[in-house]
C-alpha positions as CSV (number, residue, x, y, z in Angstrom):
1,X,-41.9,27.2,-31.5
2,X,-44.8,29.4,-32.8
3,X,-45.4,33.1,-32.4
4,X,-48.3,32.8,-31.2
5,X,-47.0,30.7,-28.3
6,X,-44.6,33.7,-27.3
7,X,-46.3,37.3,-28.8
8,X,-47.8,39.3,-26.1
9,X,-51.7,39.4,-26.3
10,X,-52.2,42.9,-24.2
11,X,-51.8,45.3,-27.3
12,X,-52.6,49.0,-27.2
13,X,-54.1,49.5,-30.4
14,X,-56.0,52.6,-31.5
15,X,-57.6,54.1,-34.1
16,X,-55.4,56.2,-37.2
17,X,-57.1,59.4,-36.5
18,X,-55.9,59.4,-32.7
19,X,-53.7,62.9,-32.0
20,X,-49.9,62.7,-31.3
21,X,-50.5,64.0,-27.7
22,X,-53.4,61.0,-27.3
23,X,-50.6,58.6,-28.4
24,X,-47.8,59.9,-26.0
25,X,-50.3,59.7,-23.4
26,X,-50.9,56.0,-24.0
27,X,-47.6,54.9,-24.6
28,X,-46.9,56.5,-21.2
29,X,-50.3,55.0,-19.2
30,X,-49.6,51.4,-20.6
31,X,-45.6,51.2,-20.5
32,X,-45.1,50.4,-24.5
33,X,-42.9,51.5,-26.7
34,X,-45.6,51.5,-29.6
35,X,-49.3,51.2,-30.6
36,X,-50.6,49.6,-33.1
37,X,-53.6,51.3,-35.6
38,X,-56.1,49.3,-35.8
39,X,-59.3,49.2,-38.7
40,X,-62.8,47.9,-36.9
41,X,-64.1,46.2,-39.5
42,X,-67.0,43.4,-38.5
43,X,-65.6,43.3,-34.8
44,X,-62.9,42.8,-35.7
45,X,-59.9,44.8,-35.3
46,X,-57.5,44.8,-38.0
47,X,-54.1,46.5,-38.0
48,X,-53.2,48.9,-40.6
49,X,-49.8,50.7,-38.9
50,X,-47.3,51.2,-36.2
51,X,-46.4,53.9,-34.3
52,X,-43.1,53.3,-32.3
53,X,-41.9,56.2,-29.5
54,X,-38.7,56.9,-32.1
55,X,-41.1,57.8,-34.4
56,X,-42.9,60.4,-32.3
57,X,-39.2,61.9,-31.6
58,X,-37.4,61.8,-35.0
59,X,-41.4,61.8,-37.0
60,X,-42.6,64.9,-35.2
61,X,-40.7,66.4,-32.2
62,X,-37.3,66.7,-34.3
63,X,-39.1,68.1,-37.0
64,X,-40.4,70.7,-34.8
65,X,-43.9,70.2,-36.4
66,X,-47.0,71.2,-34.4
67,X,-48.7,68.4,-32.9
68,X,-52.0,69.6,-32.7
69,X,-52.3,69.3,-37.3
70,X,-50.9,65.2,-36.9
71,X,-52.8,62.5,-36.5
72,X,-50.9,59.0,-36.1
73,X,-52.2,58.5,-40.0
74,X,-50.2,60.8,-40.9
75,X,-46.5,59.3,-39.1
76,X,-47.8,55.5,-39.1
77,X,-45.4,52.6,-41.1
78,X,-47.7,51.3,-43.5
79,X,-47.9,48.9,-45.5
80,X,-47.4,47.2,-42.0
81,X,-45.8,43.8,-41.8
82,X,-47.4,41.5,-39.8
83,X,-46.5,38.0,-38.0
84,X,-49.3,35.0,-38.3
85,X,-49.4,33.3,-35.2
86,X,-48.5,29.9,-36.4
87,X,-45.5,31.1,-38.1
88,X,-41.9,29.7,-36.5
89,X,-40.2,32.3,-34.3
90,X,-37.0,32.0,-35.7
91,X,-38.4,32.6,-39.2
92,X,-40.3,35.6,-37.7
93,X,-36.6,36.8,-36.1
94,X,-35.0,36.1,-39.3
95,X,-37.7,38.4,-41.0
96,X,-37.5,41.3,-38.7
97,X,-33.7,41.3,-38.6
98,X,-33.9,42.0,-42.6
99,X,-36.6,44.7,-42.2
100,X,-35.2,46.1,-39.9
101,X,-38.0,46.1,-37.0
102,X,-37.8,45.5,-33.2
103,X,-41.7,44.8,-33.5
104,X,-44.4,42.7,-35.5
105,X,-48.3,42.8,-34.7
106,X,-49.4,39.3,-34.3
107,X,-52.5,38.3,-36.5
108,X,-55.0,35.3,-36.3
109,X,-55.9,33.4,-39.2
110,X,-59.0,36.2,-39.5
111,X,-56.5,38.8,-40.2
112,X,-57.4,40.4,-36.5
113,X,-55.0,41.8,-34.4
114,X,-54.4,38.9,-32.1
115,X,-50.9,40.2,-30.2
116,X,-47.3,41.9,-31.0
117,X,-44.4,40.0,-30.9
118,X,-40.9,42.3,-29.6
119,X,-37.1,41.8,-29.7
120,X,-37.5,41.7,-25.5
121,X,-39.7,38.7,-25.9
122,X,-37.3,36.8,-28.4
123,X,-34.0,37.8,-25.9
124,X,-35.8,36.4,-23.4
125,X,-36.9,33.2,-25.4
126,X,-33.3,32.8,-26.5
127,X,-31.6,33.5,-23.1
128,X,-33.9,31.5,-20.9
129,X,-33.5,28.5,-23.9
130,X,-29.4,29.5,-23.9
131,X,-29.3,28.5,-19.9
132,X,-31.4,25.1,-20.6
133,X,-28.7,24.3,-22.4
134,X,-25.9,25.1,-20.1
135,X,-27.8,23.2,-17.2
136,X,-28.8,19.8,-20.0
137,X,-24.6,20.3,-20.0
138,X,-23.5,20.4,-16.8
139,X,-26.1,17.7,-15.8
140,X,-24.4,15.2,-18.2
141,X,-21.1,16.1,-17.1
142,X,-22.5,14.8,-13.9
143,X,-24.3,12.3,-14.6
144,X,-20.7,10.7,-16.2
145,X,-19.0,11.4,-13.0
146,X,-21.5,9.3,-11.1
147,X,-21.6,6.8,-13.8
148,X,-18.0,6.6,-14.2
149,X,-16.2,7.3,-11.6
């Protein structure tokens, strides 16, 4: 299982000098939870930080700082960590459960932004994966029974 196999490919990604208000904005019009700041360099757009919605409350509104002087440069994680796409997902899980993060920009061999995998997308994996197995169970069980009765 790679990441690029289960990353979602619709990213909101924007430029660093986009304003805090911008960025609420988006995270509201596109249902996300964060945007990823992107670099255009040759076409291509290559990600450079993260802005999550916790970091617009605990960054800037419980800091009571004005919004109108912050750009997302000035609140984005960077260095960012990043996910290639053929990396394994579990590997991938492994690494954001010792960092610490609930998201990973996906890149492409290129170093473009190519999607962002999320915990959502993992439980889902896992869950959907968990259920296989309780039905591959419960169908040998049965097949016994008809075998052997």
């Amino acid at each position: 299982m790679l990441v690029g196999e289960y990353c979602h490919r619709e990213v909101v990604a924007i430029p660093r000098q986009t304003g805090i208000s911008e960025a609420a904005r988006l995270m509201r019009q596109h249902h996300v939870g964060s945007l990823v700041i992107v670099d255009e360099n040759d076409g291509r757009r290559q990600p450079v930080g993260i802005v999550t919605d916790r970091d617009l409350v605990i960054e800037v509104l419980a800091q009571d700082v004005p919004i109108e002087q912050l750009t997302l440069e000035d609140i984005m994680r960077s260095p960012l960590e990043t996910a290639w796409e053929d990396d394994s997902v579990l590997d991938t899980l492994q690494r954001m459960r010792r960092l610490g993060v609930r998201r990973l920009p996906v890149i492409d061999a290129r170093g473009s932004l190519s999607g962002i995998l999320a915990v959502d997308d993992l439980l889902d994996l896992i869950s959907t994966s968990l259920s296989d197995i309780v039905s591959l169970v419960a169908n040998e069980i049965r097949t016994e029974e008809q075998q052997r009765p």
